[in-house]
C-alpha positions as CSV (number, residue, x, y, z in Angstrom):
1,X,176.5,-137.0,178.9
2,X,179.8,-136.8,179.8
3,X,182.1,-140.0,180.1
4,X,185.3,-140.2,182.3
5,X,188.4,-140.6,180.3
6,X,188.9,-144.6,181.6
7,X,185.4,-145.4,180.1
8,X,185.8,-143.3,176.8
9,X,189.3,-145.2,176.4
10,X,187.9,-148.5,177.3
11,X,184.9,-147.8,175.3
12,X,187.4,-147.1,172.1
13,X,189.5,-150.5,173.0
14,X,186.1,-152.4,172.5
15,X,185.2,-150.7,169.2
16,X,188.6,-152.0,168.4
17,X,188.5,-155.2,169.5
18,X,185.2,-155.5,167.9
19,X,186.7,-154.4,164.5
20,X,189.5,-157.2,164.8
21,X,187.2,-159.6,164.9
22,X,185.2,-158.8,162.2
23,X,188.6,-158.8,160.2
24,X,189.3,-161.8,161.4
25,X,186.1,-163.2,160.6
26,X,186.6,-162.2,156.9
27,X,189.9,-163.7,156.6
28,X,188.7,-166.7,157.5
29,X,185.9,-166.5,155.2
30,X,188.0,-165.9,152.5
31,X,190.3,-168.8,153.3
32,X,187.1,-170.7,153.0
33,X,186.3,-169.7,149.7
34,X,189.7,-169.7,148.3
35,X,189.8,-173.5,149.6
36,X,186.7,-174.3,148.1
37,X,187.1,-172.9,145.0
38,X,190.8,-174.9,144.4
39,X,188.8,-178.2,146.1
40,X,186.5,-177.2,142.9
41,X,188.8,-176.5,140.2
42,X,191.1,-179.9,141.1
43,X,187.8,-181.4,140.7
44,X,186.7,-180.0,137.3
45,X,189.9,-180.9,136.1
46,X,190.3,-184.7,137.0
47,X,186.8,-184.3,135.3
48,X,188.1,-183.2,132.2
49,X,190.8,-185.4,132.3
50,X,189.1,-188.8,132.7
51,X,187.0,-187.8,129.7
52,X,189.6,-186.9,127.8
53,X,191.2,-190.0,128.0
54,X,188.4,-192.0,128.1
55,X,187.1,-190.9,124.7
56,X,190.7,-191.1,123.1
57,X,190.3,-194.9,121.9
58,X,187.3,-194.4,120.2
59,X,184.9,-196.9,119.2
60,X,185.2,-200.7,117.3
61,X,184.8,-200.1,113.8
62,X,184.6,-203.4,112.6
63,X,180.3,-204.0,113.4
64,X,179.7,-200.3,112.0
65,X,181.6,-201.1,108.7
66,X,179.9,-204.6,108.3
67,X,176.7,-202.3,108.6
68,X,177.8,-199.2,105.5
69,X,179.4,-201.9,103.5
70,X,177.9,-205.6,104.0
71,X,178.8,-207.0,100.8
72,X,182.5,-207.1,101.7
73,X,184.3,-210.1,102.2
74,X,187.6,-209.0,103.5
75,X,188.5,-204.9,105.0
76,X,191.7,-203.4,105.0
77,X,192.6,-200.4,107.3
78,X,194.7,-198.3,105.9
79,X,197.0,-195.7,108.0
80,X,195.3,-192.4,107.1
81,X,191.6,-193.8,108.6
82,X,190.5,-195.1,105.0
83,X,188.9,-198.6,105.2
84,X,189.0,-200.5,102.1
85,X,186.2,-203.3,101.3
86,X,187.1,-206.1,98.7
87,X,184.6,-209.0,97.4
88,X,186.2,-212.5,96.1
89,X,184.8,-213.7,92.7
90,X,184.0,-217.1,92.0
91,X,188.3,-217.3,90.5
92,X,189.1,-216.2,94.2
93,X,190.3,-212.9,92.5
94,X,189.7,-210.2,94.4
95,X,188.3,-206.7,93.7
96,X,187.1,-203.6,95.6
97,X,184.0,-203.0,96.4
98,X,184.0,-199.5,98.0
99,X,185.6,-197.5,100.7
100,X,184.6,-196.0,104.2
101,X,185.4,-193.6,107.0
102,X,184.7,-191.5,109.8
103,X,184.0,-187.9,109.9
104,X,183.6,-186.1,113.0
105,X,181.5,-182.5,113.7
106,X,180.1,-181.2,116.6
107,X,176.5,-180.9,117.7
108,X,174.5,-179.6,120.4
109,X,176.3,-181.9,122.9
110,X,179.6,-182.5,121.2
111,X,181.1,-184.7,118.6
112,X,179.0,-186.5,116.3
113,X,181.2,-189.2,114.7
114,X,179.6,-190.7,111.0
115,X,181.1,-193.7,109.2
116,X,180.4,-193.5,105.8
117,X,180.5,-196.0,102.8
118,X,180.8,-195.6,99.3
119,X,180.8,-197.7,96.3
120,X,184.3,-197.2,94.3
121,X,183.1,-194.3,92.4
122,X,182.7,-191.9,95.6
123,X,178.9,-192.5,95.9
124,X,177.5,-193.0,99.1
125,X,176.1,-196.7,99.9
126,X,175.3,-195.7,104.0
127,X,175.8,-193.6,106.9
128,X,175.6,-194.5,110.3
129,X,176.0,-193.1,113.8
130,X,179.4,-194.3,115.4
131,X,179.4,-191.8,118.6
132,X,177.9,-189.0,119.6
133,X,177.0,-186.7,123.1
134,X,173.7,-185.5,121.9
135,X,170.7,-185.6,124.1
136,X,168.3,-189.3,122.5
137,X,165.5,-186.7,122.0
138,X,167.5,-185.1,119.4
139,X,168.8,-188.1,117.2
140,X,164.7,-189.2,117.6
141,X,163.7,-186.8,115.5
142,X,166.5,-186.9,113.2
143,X,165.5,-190.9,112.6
144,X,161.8,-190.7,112.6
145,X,162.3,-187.7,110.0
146,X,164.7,-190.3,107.8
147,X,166.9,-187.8,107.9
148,X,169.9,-190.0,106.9
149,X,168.6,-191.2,103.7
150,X,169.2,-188.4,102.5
151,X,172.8,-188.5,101.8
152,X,172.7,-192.4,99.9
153,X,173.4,-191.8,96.1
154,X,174.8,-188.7,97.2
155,X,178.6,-188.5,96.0
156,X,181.7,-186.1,97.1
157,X,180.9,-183.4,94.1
158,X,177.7,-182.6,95.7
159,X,177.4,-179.9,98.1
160,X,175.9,-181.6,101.1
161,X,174.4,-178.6,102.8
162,X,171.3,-177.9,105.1
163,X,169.1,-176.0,103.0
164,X,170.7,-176.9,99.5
165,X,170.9,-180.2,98.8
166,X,169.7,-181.8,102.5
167,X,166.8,-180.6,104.6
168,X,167.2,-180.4,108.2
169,X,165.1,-180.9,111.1
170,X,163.1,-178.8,112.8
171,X,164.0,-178.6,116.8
172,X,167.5,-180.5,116.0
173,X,169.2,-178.1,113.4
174,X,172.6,-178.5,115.4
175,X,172.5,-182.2,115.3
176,X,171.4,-182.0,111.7
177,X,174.0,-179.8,110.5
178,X,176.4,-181.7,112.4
179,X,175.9,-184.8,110.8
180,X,175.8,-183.4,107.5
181,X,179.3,-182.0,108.0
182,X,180.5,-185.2,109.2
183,X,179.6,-187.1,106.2
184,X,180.8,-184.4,104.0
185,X,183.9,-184.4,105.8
186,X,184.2,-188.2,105.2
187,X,182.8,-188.8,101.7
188,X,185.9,-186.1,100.6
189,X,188.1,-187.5,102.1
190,X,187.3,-190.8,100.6
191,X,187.8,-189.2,97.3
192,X,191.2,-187.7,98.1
193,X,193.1,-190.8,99.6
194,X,191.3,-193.3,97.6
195,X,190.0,-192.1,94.1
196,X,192.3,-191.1,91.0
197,X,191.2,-187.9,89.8
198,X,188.5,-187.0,91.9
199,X,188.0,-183.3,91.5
200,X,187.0,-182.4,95.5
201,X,185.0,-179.2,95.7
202,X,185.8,-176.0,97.7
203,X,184.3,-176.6,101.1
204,X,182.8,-172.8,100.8
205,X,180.1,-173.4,103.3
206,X,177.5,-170.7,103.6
207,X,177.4,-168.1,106.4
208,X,174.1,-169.1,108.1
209,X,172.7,-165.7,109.4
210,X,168.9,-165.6,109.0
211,X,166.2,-165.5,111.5
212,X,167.7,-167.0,114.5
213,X,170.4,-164.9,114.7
214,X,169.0,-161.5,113.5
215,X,166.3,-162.2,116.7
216,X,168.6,-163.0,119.1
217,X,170.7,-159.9,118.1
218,X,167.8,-158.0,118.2
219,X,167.0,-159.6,122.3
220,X,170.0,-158.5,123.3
221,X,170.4,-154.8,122.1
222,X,166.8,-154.4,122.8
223,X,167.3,-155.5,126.6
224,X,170.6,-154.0,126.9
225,X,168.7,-150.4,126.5
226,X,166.0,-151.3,128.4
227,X,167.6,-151.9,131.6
228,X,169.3,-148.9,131.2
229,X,166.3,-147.0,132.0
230,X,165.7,-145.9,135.3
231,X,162.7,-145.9,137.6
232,X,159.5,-147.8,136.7
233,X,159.1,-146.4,133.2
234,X,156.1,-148.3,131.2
235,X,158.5,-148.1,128.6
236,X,160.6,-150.3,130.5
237,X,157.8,-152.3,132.0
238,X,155.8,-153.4,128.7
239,X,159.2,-153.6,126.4
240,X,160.3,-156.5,128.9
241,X,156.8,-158.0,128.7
242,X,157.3,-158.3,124.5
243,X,160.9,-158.9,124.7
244,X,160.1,-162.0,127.3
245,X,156.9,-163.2,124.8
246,X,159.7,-163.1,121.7
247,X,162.0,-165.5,123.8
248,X,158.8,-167.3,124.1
249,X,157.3,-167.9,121.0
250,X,160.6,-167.3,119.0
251,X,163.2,-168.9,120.9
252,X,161.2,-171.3,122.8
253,X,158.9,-173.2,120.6
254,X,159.2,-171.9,116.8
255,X,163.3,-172.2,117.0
256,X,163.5,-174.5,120.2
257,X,167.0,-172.8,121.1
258,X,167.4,-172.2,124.5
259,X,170.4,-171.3,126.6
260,X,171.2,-174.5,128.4
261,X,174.1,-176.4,130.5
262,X,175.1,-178.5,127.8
263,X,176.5,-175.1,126.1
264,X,178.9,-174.3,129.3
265,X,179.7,-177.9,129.3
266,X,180.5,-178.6,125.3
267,X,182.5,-175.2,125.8
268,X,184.6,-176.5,129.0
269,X,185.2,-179.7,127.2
270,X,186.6,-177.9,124.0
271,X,183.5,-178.8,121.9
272,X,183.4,-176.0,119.3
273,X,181.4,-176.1,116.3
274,X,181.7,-174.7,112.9
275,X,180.8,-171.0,113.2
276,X,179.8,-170.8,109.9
277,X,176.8,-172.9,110.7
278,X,176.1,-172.4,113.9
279,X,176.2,-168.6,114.2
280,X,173.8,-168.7,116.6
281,X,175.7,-170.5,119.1
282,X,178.3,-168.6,119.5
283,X,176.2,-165.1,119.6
284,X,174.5,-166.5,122.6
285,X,177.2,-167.3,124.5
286,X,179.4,-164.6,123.3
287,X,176.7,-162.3,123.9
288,X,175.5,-163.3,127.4
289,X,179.3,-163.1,128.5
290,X,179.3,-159.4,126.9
291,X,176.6,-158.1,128.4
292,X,177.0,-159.5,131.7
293,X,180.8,-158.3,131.6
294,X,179.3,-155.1,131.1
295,X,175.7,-154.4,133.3
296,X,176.7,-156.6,135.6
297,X,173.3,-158.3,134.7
298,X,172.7,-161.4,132.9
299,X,170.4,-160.8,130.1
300,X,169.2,-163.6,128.9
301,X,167.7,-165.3,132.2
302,X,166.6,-162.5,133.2
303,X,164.7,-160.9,130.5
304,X,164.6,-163.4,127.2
305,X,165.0,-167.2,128.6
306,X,161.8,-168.8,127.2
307,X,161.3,-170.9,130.2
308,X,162.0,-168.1,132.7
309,X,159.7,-166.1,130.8
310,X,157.3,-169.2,131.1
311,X,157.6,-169.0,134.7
312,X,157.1,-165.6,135.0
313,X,153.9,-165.1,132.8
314,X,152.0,-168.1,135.0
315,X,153.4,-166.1,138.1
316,X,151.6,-162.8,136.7
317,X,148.4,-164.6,136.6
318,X,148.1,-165.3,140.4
319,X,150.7,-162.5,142.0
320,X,153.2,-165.2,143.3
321,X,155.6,-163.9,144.9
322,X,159.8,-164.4,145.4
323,X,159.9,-167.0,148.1
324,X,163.1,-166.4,150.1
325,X,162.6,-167.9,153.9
326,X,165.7,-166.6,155.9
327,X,166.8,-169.9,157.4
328,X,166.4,-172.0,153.8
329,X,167.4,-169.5,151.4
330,X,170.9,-170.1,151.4
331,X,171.1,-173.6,151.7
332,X,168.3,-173.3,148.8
333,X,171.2,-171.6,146.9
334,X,174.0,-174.4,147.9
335,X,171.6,-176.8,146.7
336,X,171.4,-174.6,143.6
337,X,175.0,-174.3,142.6
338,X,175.5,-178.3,144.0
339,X,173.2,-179.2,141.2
340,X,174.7,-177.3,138.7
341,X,178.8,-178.5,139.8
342,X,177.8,-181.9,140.1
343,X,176.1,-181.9,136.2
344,X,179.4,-180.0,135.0
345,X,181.4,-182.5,136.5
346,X,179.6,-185.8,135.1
347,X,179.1,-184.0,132.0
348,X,183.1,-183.3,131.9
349,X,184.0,-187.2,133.2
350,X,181.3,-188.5,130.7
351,X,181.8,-186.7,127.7
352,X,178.0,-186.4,127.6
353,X,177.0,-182.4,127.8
354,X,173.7,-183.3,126.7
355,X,173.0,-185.9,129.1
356,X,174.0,-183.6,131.7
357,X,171.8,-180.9,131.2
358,X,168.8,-181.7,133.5
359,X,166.7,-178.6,132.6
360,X,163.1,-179.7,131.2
361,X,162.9,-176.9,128.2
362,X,162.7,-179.2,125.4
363,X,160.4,-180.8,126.9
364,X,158.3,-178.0,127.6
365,X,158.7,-176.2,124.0
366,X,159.1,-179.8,121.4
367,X,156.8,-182.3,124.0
368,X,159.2,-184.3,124.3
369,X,161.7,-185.9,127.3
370,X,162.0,-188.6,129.9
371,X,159.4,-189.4,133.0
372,X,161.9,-187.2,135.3
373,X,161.9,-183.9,133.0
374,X,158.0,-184.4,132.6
375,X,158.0,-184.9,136.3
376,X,160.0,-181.6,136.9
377,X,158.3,-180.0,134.2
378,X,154.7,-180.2,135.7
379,X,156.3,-179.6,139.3
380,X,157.8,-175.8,138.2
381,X,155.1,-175.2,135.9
382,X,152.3,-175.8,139.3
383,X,155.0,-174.4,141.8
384,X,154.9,-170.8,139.2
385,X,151.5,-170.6,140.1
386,X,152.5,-169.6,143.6
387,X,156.9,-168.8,143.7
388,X,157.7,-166.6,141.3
389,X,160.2,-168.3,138.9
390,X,160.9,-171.5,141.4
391,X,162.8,-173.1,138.7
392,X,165.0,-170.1,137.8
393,X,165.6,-169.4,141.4
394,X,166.6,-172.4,143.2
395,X,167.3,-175.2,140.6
396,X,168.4,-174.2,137.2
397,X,172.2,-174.6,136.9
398,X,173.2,-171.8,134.7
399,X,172.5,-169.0,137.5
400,X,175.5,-169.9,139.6
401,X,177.4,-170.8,136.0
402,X,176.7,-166.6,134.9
403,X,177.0,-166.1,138.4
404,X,180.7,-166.2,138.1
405,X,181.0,-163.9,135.6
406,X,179.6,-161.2,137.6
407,X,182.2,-162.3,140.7
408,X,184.7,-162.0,137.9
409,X,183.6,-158.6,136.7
410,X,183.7,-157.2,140.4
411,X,186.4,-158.8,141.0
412,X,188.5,-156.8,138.0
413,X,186.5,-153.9,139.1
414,X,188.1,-153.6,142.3
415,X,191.2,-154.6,141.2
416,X,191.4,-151.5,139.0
417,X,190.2,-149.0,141.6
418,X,193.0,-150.7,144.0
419,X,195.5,-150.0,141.3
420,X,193.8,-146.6,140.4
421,X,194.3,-145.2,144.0
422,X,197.9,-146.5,144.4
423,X,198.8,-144.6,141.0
424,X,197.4,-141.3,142.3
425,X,199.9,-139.2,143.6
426,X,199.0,-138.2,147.7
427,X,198.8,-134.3,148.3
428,X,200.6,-132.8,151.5
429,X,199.4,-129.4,152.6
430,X,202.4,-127.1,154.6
431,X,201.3,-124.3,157.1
């Protein structure tokens, strides 16, 4: 059909019209986001910053020390954080009756602070629990399994180790081997400042690489291949189906290790433990960061979370399906990443990363948690039955946390092409 020159031309001024406006429309959007993301970041870091300053005075010592050393009539506080207990004799002379101070490691949550008293000699009298962020569930288990009597009669020479000399707890091995390292770190230092010719061992704690960490290894470079294969391939189909049963049974209720917010938070507040005893830690995180950085595809929710898997395996038994309603789904996702920004914050402005973590996986995988997690718990577990993953897809906080990685990785993607174009030089052809 053929169109007179005023309608072709006016045609072509609304296809560019029409073209401004979408541009338009993007620039604003991307206002948006750029304002919503510095509204975010101010946030996170008055967050940080309240905590930080919050948790900078500490705790009153002087009930705790009563409790480690009650025989003491009279403590002196030195300037180096050694406590001094003397007892008056019947002459009103006074001698000392042992020593105490804090040691400080980090947990599951973050710092674990332990005072510890010993008698003159260097040998413990008690251990308590000044301050700590863990989750209650955790030091539960660590008090029903007497875990601290352990360490009385215990002195600086010994070793003080998880698996050595101290036996851990099963389903709170980060709290465990937190606490051990706090009192180690305190009962030596007692013996440095305070006793004459104590002879203070080498600290030479053990690498701990075992099970754990050889599994979750394995998880990842297992995954990482899989995905790679294209198409439907069974191979691809029934090696997720044993990889997601391994995060299951291994990672979900033997090991009770799963991924959760209090490990973004801990990490954001500068809460790093000891790599040498918590490996495992840092493998997840540094490996879920890796992986994402390079699939563009977060592993571990995706194909090895216990609780996804969970989800996933009650889905399978009655074909429930991904529900995504048009008009809810995104205000589904706000909801999503709300949740998981407002836990981040309180976690931050708290100094509580375990607190703040709202997912119900212990619950799930050690029986135990509050009224809400069971509430939550047998809501996702029911709601699987009919959404697939319902927990994974519109409530679990560390989605939109990975998420970012992947904006970040397309975001240095593009950047490089940009600067890859601009570099190449532009050919001219002469006729």
């Amino acid at each position: 059909m053929f169109y007179p020159p005023e309608n072709r031309l006016g045609t072509f001024m609304d296809k560019a019209a029409f073209q401004e406006t979408i541009q338009a429309r993007r620039k604003r959007q991307r206002r948006r986001q750029a304002l919503v993301s510095l509204t975010a970041l101010f946030i996170l870091v008055t967050a940080w910053l309240v905590g930080y300053f919050n948790t900078r005075s500490g705790p009153n010592l002087e009930s705790y020390i009563a409790q480690v050393l009650p025989e003491a009539d009279r403590i002196d506080a030195g300037s180096s954080g050694l406590f001094t207990a003397y007892v008056t004799n019947d002459a009103g002379e006074e001698t000392i009756a042992g020593y105490a101070m804090v040691g400080t490691a980090t947990g599951y949550g973050g710092p674990i602070a332990m005072l510890v008293g010993t008698d003159p000699n260097g040998s413990i009298l008690a251990v308590t629990v000044i301050q700590h962020a863990e989750t209650p569930n955790f030091f539960r288990q660590l008090e029903r399994a007497r875990f601290y009597e352990q360490f009385v009669s215990t002195s600086y020479g010994d070793a003080l180790t998880l698996g050595d000399d101290i036996d851990g707890v099963s389903g709170a091995t980060l709290s465990s081997e937190a606490v051990a390292q706090g009192i180690r770190q305190a009962v030596r230092a007692i013996a440095s400042d305070a006793i004459e010719g104590a002879v203070i061992p080498p600290d030479n704690q053990p690498i701990n690489f075992g099970v754990p960490e050889v599994t979750l290894l394995a998880l990842f470079i297992v995954s990482f291949f899989l995905h790679r294969v294209h198409g439907r391939s069974p191979l691809k189909k029934y090696g997720r189906w044993v990889v997601m049963a391994t995060g299951v049974i291994v990672l979900g209720f033997v090991l009770n290790k799963p991924f959760t917010l209090a490990n973004v938070i801990s990490l954001l507040a500068g809460y790093i433990p000891d790599w040498r005893n918590n490996l495992y830690w840092f493998l997840l995180l540094g490996g879920i960061v890796l992986v994402t950085s390079i699939q563009g595809k977060n592993p571990y929710c995706s194909w090895f979370c216990p609780f996804g898997a969970t989800q996933e395996f009650l889905g399978s038994l009655t074909g429930a399906k991904p529900y995504q309603p048009r008009q809810l789904y995104s205000k589904l996702q706000w909801l999503q990443r709300g949740l998981a920004f407002t836990a981040i914050v309180l976690g931050l402005a708290l100094r509580q990363p375990g607190a703040a973590s709202y997912e119900p996986f212990g619950t799930l995988f050690n029986l135990e948690g509050s009224w809400p997690q069971w509430v939550v718990l047998v809501l996702v577990l029911f709601g699987s039955l009919v959404i697939y993953r319902p927990f994974c897809n519109y409530l679990c906080p560390l989605d939109p946390v990975v998420g970012y990685i992947g904006e970040v990785r397309h975001w240095v993607k593009d950047l490089w092409a940009k600067r890859k174009n601009a570099a190449q030089p532009t050919s001219s052809t002469t006729s």
